[in-house]
C-alpha positions as CSV (number, residue, x, y, z in Angstrom):
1,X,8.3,-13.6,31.8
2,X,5.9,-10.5,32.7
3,X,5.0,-9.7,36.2
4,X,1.6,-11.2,36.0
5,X,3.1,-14.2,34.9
6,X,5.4,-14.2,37.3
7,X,3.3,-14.0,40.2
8,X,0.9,-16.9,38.7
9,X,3.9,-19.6,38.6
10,X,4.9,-18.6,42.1
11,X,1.3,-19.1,43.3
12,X,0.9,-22.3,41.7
13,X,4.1,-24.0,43.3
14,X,2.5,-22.8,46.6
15,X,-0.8,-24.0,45.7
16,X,0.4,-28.1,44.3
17,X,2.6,-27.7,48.1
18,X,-0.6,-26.4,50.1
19,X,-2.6,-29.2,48.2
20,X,-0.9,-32.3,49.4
21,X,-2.4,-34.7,51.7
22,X,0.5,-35.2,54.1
23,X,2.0,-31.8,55.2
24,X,5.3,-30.9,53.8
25,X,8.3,-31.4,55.9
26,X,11.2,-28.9,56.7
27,X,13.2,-29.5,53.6
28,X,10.5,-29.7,51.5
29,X,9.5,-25.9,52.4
30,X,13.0,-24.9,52.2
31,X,13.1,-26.6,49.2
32,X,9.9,-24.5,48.0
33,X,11.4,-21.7,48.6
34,X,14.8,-21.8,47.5
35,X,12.6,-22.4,44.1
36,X,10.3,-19.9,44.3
37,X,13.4,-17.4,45.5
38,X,15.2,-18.7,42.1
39,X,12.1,-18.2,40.4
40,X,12.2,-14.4,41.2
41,X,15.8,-13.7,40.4
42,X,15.8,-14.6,36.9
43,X,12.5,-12.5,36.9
44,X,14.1,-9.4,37.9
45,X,17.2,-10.4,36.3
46,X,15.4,-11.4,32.6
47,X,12.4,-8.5,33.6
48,X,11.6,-5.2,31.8
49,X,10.7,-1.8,33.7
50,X,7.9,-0.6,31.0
51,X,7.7,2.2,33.2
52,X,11.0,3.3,32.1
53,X,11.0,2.4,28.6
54,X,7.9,4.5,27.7
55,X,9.0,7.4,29.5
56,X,11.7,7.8,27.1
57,X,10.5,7.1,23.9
58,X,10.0,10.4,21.5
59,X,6.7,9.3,20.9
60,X,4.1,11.1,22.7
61,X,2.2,8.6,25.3
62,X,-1.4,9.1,26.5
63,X,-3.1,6.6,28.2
64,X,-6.9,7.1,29.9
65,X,-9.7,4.5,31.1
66,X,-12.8,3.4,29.6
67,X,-14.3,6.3,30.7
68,X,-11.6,8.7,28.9
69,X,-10.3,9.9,32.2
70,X,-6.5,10.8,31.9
71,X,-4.2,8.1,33.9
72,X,-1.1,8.9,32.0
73,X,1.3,11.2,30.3
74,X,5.0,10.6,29.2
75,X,7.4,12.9,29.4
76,X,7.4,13.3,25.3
77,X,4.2,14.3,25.6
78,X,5.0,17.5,27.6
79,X,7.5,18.1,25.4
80,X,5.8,17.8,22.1
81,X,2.7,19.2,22.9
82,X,3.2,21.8,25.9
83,X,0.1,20.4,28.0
84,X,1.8,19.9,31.5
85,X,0.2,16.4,32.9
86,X,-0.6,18.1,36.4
87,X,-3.6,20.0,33.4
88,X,-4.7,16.7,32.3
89,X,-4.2,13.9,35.0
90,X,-6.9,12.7,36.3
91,X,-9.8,15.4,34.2
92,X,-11.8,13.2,31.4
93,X,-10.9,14.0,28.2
94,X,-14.3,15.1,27.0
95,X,-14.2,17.7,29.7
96,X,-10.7,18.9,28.3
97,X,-12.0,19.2,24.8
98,X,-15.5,20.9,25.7
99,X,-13.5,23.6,27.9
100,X,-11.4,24.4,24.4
101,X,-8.3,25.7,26.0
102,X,-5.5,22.8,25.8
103,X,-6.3,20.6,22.9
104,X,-9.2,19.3,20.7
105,X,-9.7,16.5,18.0
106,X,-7.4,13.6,18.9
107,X,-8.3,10.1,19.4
108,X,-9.5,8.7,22.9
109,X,-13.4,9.7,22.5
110,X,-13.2,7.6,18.9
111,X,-11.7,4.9,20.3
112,X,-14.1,4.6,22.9
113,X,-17.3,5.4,20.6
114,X,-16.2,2.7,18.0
115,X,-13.8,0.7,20.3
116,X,-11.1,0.0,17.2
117,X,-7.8,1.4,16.5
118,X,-8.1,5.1,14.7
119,X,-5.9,7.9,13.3
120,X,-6.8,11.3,13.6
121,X,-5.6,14.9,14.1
122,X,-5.4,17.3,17.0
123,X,-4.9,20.6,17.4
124,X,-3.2,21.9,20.2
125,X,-4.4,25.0,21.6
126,X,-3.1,26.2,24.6
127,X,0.7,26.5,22.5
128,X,-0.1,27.5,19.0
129,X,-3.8,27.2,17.3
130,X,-2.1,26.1,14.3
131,X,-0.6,23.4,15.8
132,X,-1.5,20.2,14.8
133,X,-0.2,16.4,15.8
134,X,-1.4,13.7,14.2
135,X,-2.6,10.4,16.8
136,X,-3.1,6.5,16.8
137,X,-5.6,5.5,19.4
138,X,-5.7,1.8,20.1
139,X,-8.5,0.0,22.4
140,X,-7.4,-2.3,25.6
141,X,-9.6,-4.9,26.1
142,X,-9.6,-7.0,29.5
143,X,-10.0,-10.7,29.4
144,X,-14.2,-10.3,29.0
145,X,-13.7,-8.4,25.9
146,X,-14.7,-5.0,27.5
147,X,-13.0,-1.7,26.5
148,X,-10.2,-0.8,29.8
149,X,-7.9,1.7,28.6
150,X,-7.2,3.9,26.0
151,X,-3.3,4.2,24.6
152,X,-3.0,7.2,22.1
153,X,0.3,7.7,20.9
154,X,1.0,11.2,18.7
155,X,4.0,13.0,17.4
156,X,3.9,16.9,16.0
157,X,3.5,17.8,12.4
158,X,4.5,21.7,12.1
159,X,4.3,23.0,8.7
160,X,2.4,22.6,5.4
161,X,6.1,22.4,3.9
162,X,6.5,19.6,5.7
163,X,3.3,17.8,5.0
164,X,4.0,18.7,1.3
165,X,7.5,16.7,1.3
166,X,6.0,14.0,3.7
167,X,3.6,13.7,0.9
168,X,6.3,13.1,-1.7
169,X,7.6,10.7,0.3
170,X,4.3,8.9,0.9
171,X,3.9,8.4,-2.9
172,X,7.3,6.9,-3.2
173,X,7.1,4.4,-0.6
174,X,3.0,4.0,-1.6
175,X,4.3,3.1,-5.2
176,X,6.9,0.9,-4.1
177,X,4.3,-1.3,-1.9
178,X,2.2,-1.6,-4.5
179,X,5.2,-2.4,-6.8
180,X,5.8,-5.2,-4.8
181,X,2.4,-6.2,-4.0
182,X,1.3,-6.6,-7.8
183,X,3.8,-8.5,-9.2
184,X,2.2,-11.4,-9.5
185,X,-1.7,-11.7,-8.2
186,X,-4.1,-15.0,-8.6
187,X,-7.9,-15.2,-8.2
188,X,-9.7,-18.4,-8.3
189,X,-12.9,-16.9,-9.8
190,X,-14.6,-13.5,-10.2
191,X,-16.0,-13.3,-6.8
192,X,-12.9,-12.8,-5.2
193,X,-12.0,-9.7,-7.9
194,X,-12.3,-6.4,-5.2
195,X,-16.2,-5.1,-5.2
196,X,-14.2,-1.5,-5.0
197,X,-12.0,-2.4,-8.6
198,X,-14.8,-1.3,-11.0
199,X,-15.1,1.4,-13.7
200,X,-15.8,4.4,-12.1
201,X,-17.2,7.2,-14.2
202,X,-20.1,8.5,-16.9
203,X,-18.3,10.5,-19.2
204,X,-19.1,9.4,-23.4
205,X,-15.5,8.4,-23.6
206,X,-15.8,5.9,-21.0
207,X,-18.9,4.9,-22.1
208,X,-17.3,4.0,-25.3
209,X,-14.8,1.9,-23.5
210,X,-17.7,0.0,-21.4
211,X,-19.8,-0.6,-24.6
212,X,-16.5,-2.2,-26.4
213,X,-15.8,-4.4,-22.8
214,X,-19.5,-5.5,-23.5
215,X,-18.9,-7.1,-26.8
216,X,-15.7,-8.3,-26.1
217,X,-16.1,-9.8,-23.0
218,X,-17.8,-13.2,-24.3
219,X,-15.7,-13.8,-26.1
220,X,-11.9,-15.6,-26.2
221,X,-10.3,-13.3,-28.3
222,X,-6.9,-12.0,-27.0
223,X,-6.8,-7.8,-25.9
224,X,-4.3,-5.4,-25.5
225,X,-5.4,-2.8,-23.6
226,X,-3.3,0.5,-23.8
227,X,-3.4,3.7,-22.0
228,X,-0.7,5.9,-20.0
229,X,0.4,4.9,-16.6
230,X,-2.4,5.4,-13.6
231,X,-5.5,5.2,-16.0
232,X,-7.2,2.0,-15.1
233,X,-6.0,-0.5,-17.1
234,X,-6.0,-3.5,-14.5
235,X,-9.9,-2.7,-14.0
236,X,-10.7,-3.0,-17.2
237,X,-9.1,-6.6,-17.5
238,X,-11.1,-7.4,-14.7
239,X,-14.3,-6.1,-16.2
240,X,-13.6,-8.5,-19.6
241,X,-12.7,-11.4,-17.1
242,X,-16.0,-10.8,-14.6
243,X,-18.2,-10.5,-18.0
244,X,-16.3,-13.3,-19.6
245,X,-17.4,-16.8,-20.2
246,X,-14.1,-18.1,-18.0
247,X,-15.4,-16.2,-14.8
248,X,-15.5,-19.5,-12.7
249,X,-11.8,-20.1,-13.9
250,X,-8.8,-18.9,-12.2
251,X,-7.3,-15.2,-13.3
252,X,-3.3,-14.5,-12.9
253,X,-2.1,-11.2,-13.5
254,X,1.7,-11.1,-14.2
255,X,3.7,-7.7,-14.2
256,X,6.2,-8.8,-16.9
257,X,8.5,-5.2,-16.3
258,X,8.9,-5.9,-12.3
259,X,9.9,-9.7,-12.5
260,X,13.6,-9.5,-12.9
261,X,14.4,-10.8,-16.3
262,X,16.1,-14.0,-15.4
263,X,12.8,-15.1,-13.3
264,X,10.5,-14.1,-15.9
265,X,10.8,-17.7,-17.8
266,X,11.0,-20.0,-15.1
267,X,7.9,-17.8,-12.9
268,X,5.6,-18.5,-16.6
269,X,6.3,-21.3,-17.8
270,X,7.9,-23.3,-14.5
271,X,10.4,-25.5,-14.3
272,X,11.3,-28.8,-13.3
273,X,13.0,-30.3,-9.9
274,X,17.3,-29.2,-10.7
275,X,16.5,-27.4,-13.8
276,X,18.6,-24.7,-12.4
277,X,20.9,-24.0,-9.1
278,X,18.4,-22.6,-6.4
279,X,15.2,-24.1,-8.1
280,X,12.9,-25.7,-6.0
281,X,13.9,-29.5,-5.6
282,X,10.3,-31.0,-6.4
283,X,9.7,-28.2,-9.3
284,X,7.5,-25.5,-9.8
285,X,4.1,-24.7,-11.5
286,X,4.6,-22.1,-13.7
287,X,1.3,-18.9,-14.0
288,X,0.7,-20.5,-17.5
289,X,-0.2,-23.8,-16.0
290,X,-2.2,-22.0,-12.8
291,X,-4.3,-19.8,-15.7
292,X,-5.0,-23.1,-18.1
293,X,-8.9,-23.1,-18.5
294,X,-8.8,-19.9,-17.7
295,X,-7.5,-16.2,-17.8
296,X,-3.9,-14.3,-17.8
297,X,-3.2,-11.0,-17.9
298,X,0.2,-10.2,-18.9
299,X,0.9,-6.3,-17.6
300,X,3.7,-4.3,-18.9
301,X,4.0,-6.7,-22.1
302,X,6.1,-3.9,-23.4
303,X,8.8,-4.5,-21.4
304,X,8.7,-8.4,-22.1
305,X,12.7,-9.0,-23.3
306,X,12.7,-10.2,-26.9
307,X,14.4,-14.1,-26.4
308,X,11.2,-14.2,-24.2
309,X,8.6,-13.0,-26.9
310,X,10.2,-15.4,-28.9
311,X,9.0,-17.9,-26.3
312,X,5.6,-16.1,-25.4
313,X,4.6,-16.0,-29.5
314,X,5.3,-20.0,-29.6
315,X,2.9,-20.6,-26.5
316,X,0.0,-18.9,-28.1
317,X,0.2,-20.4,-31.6
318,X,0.8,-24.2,-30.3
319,X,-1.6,-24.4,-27.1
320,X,1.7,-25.7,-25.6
321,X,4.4,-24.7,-23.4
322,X,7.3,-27.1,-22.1
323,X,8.6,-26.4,-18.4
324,X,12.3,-24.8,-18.2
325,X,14.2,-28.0,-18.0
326,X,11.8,-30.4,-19.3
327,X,11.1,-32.1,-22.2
328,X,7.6,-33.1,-21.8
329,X,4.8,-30.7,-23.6
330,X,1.4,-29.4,-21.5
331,X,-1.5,-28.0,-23.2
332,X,-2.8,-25.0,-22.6
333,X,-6.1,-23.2,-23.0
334,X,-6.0,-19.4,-21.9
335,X,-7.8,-16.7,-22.7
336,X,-4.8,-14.1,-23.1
337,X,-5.4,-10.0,-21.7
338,X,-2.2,-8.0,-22.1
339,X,-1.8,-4.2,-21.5
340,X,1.0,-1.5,-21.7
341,X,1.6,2.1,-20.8
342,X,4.0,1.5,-24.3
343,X,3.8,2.7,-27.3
344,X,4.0,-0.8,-28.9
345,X,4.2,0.3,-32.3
346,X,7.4,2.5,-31.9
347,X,9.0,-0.4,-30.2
348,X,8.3,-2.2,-32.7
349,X,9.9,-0.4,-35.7
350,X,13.0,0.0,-32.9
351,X,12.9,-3.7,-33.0
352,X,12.5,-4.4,-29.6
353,X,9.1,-6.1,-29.8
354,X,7.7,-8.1,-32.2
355,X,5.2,-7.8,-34.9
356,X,3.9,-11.3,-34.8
357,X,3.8,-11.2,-31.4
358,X,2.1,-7.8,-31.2
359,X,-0.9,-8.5,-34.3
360,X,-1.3,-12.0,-31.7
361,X,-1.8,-9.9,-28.4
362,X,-3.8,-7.5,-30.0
363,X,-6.6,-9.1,-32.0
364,X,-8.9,-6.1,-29.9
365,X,-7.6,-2.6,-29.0
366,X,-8.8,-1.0,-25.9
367,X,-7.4,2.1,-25.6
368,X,-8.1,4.2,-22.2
369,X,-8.2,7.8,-22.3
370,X,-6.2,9.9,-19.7
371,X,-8.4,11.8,-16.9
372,X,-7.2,15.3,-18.3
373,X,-9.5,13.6,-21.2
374,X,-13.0,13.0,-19.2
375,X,-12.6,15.0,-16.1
376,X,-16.3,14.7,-16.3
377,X,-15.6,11.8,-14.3
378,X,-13.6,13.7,-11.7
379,X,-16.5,13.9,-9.0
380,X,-17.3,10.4,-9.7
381,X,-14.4,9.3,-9.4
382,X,-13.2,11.5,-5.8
383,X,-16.7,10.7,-4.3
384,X,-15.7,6.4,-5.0
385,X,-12.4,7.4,-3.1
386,X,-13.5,9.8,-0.6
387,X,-15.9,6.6,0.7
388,X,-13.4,4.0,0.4
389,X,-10.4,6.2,2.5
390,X,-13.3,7.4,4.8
391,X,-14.2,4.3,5.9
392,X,-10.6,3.2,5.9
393,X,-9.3,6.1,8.2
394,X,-12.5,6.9,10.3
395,X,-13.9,9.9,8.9
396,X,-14.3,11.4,5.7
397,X,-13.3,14.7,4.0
398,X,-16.2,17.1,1.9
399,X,-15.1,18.7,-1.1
400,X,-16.7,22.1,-2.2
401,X,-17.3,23.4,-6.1
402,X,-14.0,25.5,-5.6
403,X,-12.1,22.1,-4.6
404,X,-13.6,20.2,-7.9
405,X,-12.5,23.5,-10.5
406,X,-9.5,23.2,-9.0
407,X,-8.8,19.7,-9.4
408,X,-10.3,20.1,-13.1
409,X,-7.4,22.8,-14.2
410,X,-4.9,19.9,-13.3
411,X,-3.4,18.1,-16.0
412,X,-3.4,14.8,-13.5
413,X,-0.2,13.3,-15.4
414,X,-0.8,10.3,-12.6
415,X,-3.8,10.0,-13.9
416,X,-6.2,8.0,-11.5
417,X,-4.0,6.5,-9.6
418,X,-2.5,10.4,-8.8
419,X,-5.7,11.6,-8.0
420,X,-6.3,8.2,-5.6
421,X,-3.1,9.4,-4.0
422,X,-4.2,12.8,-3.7
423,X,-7.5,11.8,-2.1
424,X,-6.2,9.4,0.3
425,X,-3.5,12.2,1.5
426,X,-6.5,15.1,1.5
427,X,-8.4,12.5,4.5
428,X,-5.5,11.9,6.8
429,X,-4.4,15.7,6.3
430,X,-7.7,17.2,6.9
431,X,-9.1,18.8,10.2
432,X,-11.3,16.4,12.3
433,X,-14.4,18.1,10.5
434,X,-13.3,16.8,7.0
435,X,-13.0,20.3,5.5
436,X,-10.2,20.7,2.6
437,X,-8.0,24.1,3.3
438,X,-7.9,25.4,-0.4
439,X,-4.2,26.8,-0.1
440,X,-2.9,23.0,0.5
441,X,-4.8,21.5,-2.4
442,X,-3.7,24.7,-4.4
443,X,0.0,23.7,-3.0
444,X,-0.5,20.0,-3.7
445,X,-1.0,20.0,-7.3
446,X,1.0,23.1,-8.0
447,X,-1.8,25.2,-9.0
448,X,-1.2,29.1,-8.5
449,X,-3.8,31.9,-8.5
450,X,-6.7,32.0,-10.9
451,X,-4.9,31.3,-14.0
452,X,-5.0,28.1,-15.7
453,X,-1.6,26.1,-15.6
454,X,0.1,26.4,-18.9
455,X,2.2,24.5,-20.4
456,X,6.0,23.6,-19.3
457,X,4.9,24.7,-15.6
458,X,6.3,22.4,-13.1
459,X,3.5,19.8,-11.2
460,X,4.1,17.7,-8.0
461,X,4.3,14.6,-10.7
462,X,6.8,16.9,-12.7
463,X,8.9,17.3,-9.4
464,X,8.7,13.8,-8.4
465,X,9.8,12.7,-11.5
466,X,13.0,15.2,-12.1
467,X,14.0,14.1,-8.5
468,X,13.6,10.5,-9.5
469,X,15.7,10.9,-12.1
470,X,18.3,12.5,-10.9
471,X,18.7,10.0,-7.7
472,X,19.1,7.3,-10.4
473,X,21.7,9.0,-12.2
474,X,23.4,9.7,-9.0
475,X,23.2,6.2,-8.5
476,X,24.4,4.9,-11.9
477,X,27.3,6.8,-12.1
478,X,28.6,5.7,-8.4
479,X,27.9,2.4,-9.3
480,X,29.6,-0.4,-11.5
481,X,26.1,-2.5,-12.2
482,X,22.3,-2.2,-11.2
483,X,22.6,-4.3,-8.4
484,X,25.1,-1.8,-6.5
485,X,22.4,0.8,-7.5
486,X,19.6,-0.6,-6.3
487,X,21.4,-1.1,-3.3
488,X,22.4,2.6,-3.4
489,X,18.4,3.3,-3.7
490,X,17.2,0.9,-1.7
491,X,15.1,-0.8,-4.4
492,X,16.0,-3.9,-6.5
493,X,17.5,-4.1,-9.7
494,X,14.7,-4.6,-11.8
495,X,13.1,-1.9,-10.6
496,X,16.4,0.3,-11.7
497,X,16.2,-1.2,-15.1
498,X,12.4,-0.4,-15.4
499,X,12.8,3.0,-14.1
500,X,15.9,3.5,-16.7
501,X,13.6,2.1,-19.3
502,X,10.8,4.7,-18.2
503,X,12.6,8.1,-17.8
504,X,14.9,7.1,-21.0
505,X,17.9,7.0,-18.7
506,X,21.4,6.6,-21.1
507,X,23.2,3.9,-19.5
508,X,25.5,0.6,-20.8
509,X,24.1,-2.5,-20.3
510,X,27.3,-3.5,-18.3
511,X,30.0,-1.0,-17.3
């Protein structure tokens, strides 16, 4: 119970006493106020002094009114920033900016011109000019809905090194939420398919992919669509399914290599009530049944294991599949969209994918050329993200010619989803005014001096990777399966067995 809250249940046992028609007797008061005297000791007992907690948090606290006049500093916030609060209690912050000597940027004046939650960067200038915190502003609204106060809460970011390995670890952990966020997506029809998830871009190579999506498209034929990892695959099943003739019927997309393997069945084709310890007890639809009438997209078909292709080719060629412990057949009628960073052919002279299975999937070939191979899309492409981060983070950042030659002597081994990466971390990273400091995009992608990058020279993706790899190794080897490794990593085990798959990792099957 609050203070506020508190106080209001006190008052209202005084107020039903007051509000009787016969006065209350002697014991009835001191019966009221033994009550009301309990009522206060478990508040102070159970109560919190917020006071207290904030001023020792590490994070730096500071709070102002509607107005932007300065009602609070913690004690972080001398510390991380070196702006005494006897400089800024009770001045606006406006005022502070405009006289240029403590701190400029930051978040109050935001807040209170758009009256939402923002990020930004400050710069702290009576310390170090090159100083720079980064701050969450967040609006207080009293009960009529009108702006109050103004909590900004900031911590320090000191170097470019710093920001450089921050961004490394951004990518991981941005990979690993959209790892987990894609494994398994349903739409109910094309209007809920992302107005942002289009094909972005004017080059003749993806205008030869567009014109091919056109033909395609009205059709049922089944397409694998190829292309390395980050180009845009996903957007260009969504272009056949938004042109198709099944728009109005439901689209699943299934990533077949982050299902763990011993899901995979049951999550396609379902399964019926004690078909298995742990299954549901009244069953389960399986996406097959969910996408019948309409469209699936199997991602990562590559990566499919081979008792399930087995499984997968039957499906296709008999319109039917039976749920994991039942008997009874269900019809289907799917329009089938697969696509793989793989090379399916290798695979399939390795024998670990099927060539029935692959001539079914892959009645039409799309294949998607990397960005190194139409970076006449580049500004296109940066000018679609700069928009979308802009509006997502408050303000948006301006590259120059110098910024775009750069980015064109980058190999982009991410491909688009790299350089969607890059963009997002050039808008949180950049001064208030949106500028890009050349150096950090230099540093960024690893791109030295005026010479081109050559072959064999290491890239931010290059680095990633190598470090990637050699965690899982250290993992492996202090492991004794890929359970106690993805424990170890902090990731699951089919992610561990994808990634082995990916890098080419030499490792048993069971140790």
């Amino acid at each position: 119970m609050d203070q506020a809250l508190a106080i209001k249940h006190v008052q209202d046992k005084i107020n039903k006493t007051l509000e009787q028609e016969t006065a209350p007797s002697p014991s009835e008061y001191r019966a009221l106020l033994q009550e009301i005297s309990g009522d206060l000791n478990v508040f102070l007992a159970q109560g919190i002094d917020y006071k207290i907690v904030v001023e020792n948090l590490d994070e730096s606290i500071f709070i102002t009114d509607k107005d932007g006049k300065v009602l609070y500093v913690n004690p972080a916030y001398e510390n991380n920033t070196g702006v005494l609060r006897e400089e800024v209690l009770g001045r606006t912050v406006q005022d502070i900016v405009e006289e240029g000597k403590l701190f400029n940027g930051g978040a109050t004046l935001d807040v209170i011109k758009m009256k939402k939650r923002v990020f930004r960067l400050s710069t702290i200038l009576k310390t170090d000019p090159h100083r720079t915190g980064y701050a969450i502003g967040v609006p207080v609204f009293d009960d009529n809905g009108e702006l109050s106060q103004v909590i900004v809460s900031s911590r320090p970011i000191f170097t470019l090194r710093q920001l450089h390995n921050d961004y490394m670890r951004f990518l991981e952990e941005a990979t690993s939420i959209k790892e987990q966020e894609e494994l398994v997506k349903l739409f109910e029809n094309a209007e809920q398919i992302p107005m942002s998830d289009n094909l972005i871009g004017s080059s003749a190579a993806l205008q030869q992919v567009y014109e091919l999506i056109q033909k395609v498209a009205p059709t049922d034929a089944s397409i694998m669509i190829t292309g390395e990892s980050g180009v845009g695959k996903e957007i260009v099943a969504d272009e056949i399914y938004k042109l198709g003739p099944r728009k109005d019927k439901p689209f699943v997309k299934v990533n077949c290599a982050s299902i763990p393997v011993n899901l995979l069945e049951s999550e396609l084709f379902g399964y019926e009530k004690g078909a298995f310890t742990g299954a549901n007890a009244s069953g389960k639809r399986g996406l097959f049944e969910m996408a019948n009438h309409g469209t699936l997209l199997l991602d990562e078909i590559g990566d499919m294991p081979l008792d399930l292709q087995v499984k997968l080719l039957r499906a296709i060629q008999n319109k039917e599949i039976t749920r994991v412990g039942g008997t009874k057949p269900i019809s289907l009628d799917i329009r089938f969209i697969s696509s793989t960073n793989s090379d399916l052919k290798k695979k399939i002279d390795e024998g670990t994918f099927r060539r029935d299975l692959f001539y079914r999937l892959s009645v039409i070939p799309i294949h998607i050329p990397p960005l190194r191979d139409r970076t006449d899309d580049l500004e296109e492409l940066c000018n679609h993200f700069i928009n979308i981060f802009g509006d997502h983070h408050g303000h948006r950042i301006h590259l120059l010619p110098e910024h775009l030659n750069l980015m064109k002597r980058y190999n982009w081994p991410g491909n688009i989803r790299e350089l969607e990466n890059v963009i997002e971390y050039l808008t949180i990273c950049s001064s208030g005014t949106g500028t890009i400091d050349k150096d950090m995009l230099q540093g960024l992608l690893n791109i030295t001096g005026g010479a081109e990058q050559i072959a064999g020279e290491s890239t931010l993706a290059d680095s990633m990777e190598q470090h990637e790899i050699e965690q899982i190794k250290n993992a492996l080897a202090n492991s004794h399966n890929l359970r106690e490794a993805g424990k170890i990593l902090g990731v699951n085990a089919s992610t561990v067995s994808r990634k082995i798959k990916q890098y080419g990792i030499d490792y048993p099957k069971s140790k």
